[in-house]
ROMI-19510 format. One line per 3 residues: their letters; for each residue x negated, y, z negated of N, C-alpha, C. Coordinates in steps of 0.02 Angstrom, whole numbers, plus 50000, padded with zeros to 5 digits. Layout:
a) X,Y,Z,X,Y,Z,X,Y,Z | ...
//
This chain:
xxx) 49665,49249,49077,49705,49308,49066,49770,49285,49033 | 49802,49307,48980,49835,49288,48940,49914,49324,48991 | 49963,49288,48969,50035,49307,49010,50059,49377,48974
xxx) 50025,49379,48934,50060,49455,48928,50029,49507,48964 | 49988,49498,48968,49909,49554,49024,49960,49562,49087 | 49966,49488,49123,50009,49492,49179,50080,49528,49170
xxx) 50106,49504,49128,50191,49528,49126,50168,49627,49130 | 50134,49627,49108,50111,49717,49100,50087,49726,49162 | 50058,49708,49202,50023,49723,49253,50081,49712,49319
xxx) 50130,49648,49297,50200,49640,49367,50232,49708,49341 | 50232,49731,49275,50271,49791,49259,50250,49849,49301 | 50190,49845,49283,50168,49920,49315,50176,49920,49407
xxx) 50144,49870,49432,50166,49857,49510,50246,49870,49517 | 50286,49854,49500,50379,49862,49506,50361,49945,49486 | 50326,49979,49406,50333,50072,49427,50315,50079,49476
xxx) 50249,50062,49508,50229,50105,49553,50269,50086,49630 | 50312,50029,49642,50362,50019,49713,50408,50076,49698 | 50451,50075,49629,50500,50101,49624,50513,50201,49661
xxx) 50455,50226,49627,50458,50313,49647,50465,50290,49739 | 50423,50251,49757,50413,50258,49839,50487,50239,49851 | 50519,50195,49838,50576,50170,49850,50632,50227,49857
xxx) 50627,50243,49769,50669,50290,49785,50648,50361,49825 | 50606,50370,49851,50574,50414,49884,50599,50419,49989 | 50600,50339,49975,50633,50313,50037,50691,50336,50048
xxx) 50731,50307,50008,50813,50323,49990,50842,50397,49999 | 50779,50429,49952,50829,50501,49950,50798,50526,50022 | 50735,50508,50055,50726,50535,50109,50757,50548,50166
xxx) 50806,50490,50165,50847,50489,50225,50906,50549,50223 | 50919,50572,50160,50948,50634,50176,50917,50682,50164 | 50866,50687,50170,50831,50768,50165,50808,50754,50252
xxx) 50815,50713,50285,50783,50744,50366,50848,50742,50400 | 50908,50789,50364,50933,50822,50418,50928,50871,50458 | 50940,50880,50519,50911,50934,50553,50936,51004,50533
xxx) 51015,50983,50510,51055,51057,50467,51026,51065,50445 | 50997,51024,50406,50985,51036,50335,50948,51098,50310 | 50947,51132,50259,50919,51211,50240,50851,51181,50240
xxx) 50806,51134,50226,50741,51132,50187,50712,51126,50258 | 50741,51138,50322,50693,51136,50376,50708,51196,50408 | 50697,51248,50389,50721,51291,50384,50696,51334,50457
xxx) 50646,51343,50499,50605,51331,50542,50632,51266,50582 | 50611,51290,50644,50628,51260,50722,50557,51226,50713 | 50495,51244,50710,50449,51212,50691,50433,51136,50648
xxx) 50457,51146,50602,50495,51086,50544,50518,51058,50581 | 50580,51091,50593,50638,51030,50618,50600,50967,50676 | 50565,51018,50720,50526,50971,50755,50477,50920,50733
xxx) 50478,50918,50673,50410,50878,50643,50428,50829,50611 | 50516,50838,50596,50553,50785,50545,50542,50705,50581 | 50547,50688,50636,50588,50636,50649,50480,50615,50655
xxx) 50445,50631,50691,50380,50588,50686,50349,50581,50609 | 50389,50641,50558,50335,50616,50502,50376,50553,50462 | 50447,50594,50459,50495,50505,50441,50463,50432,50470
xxx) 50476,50450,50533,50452,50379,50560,50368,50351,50529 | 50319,50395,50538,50271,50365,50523,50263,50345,50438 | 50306,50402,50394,50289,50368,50323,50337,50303,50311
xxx) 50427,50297,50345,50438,50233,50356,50409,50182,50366 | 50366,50195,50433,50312,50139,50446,50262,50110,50397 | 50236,50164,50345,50190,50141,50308,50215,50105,50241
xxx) 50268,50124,50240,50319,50084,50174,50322,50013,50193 | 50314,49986,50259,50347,49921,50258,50262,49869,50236 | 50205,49912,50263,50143,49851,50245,50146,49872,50161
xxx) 50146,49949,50146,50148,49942,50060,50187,49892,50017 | 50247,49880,50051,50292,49833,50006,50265,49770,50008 | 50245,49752,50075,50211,49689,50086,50167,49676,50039
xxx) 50112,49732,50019,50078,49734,49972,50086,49715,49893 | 50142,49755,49887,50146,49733,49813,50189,49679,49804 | 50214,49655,49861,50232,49593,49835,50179,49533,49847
xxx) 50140,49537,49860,50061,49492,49859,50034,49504,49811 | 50045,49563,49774,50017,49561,49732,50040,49533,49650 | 50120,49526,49671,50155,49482,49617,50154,49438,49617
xxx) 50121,49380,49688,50128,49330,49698,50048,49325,49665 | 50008,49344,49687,49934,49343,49652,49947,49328,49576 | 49962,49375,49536,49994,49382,49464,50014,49313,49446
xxx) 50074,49294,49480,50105,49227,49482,50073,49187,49482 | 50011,49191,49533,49963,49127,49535,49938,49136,49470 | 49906,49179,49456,49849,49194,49382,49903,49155,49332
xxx) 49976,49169,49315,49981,49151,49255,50019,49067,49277 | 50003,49036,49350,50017,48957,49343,49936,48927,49352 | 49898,48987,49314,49814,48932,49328,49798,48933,49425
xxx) 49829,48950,49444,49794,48932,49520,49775,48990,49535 | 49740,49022,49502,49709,49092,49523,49641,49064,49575 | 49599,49002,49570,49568,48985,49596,49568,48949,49687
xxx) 49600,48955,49727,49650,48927,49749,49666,48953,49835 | 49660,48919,49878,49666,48957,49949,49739,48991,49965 | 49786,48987,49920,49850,49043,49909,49823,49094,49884
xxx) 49780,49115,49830,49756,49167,49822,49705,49227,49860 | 49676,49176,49899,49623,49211,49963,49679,49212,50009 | 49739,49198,50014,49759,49218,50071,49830,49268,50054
xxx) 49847,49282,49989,49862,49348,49972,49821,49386,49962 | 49763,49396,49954,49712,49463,49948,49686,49455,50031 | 49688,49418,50067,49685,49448,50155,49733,49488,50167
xxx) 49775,49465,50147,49851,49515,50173,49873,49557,50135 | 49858,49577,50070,49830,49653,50032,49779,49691,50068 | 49723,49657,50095,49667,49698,50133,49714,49720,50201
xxx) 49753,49672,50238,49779,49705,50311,49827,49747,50287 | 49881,49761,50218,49903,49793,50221,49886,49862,50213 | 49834,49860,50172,49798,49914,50161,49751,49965,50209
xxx) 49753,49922,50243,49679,49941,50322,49781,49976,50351 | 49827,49941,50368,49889,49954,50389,49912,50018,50387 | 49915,50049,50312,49932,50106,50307,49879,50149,50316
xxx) 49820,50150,50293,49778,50199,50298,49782,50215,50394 | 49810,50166,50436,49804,50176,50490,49865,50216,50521 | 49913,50193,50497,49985,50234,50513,49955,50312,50479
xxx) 49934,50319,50449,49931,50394,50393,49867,50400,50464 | 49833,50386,50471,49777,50419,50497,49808,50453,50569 | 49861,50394,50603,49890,50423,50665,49935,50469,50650
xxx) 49981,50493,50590,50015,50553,50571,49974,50602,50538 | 49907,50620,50541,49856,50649,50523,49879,50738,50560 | 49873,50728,50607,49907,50764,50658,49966,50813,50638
xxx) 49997,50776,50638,50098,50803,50596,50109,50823,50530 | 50034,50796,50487,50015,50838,50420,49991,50901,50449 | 49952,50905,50487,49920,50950,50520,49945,51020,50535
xxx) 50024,50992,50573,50072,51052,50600,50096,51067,50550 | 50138,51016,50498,50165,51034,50438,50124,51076,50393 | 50073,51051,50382,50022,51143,50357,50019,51175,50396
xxx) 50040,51218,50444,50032,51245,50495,50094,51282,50469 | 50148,51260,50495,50197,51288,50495,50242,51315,50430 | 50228,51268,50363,50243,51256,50305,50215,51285,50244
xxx) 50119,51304,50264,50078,51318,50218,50108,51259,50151 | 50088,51206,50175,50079,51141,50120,50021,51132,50132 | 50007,51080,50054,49940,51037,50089,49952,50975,50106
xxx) 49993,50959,50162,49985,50916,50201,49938,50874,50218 | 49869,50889,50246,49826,50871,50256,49764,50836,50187 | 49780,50867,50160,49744,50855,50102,49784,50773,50072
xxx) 49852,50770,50062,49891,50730,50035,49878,50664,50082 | 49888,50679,50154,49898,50607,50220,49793,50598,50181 | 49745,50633,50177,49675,50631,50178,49682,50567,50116
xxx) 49701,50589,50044,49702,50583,50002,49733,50482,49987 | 49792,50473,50040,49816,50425,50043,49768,50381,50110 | 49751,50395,50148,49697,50380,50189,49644,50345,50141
xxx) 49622,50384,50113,49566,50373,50060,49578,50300,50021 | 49628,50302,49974,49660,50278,49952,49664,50206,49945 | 49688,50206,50011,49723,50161,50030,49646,50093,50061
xxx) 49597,50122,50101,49513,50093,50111,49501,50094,50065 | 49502,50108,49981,49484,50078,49937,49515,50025,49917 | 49578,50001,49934,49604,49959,49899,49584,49907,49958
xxx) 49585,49921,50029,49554,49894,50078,49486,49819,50046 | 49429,49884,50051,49374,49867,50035,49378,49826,49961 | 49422,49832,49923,49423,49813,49842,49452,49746,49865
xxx) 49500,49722,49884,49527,49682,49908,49496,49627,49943 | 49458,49656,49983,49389,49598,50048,49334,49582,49991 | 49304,49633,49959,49243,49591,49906,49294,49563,49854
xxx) 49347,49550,49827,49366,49484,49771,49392,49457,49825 | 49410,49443,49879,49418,49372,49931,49361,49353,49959 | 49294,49395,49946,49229,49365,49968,49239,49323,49902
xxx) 49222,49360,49852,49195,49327,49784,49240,49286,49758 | 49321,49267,49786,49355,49222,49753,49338,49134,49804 | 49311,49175,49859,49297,49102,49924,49233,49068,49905
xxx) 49181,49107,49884,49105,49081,49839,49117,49056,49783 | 49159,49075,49724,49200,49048,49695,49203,48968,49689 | 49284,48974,49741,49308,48921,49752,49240,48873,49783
xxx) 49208,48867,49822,49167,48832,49847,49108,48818,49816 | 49089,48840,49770,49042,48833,49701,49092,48765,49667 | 49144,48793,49662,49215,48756,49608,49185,48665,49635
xxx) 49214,48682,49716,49207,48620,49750,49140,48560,49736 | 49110,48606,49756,49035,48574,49740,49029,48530,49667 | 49050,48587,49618,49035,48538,49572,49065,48499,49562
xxx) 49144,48476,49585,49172,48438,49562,49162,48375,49622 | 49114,48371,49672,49084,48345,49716,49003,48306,49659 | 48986,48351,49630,48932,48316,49610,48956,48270,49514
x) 49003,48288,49503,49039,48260,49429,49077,48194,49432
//
């Protein structure tokens, strides 16, 4: 893979941290309890468990994409082959199994929030659930296939 493929691909990983980031940021002032956008006693009650749980899921996502710059990193120093690389795509897979699990236990609080809100709540926590076991599962078969790989690698340079 040529270094410009990568430099495009660390690009696009930094867009896609950035919206959540700032998503983080401005969140902390939209769950005031004054605040007009909770406008409902209902809401208000729902602010502080759904904050907390999408907080929670920000911290394995970040984890994420920064494994995944480090991956990148490996690809463009040649050690894409390499037990640093199987052991950033394990910890892309736990981060990923991570959130889909925090979202699955605020499943619930999407739940009320359509309830009370007429959002689609539920559809959105479903949607990132989803999501998120694909990158899961995507993640575990190239650390199967990068460990057969590597151990193919071994072999031959065992029989050369």
């Amino acid at each position: 893979m040529s270094r410009g493929s990568t430099l495009f691909l660390k690009f696009v990983i930094i867009l896609m941290g950035m919206p959540i980031l700032a998503g983080c940021i401005y969140g902390l002032s939209r769950f005031d309890p004054d605040s007009p956008y909770w406008a409902t006693e209902e809401l208000a009650k729902l602010q502080y468990p759904l904050l907390i749980g999408m907080y929670a899921a920000m911290v394995p996502f970040f984890i994420a994409l920064f494994q995944t710059l480090k991956l990148l990193s490996f690809i463009d120093r040649d050690q894409a082959f390499s037990q640093l690389s199987i052991k950033a795509l394990k910890t892309i897979k736990y981060c990923a199994v991570a959130v889909s699990a925090l979202f699955t236990i605020e499943l619930p609080f999407f739940y009320l929030l359509t309830k009370a809100d007429d959002a689609p709540g539920v559809l959105i926590g479903a949607v990132v659930i989803f999501a998120s076991l694909v990158v899961a599962v995507f993640a575990a078969v190239l650390q199967k296939l990068l460990e057969d790989a590597i151990r193919i690698k071994e072999e031959n340079d065992l029989i050369v």
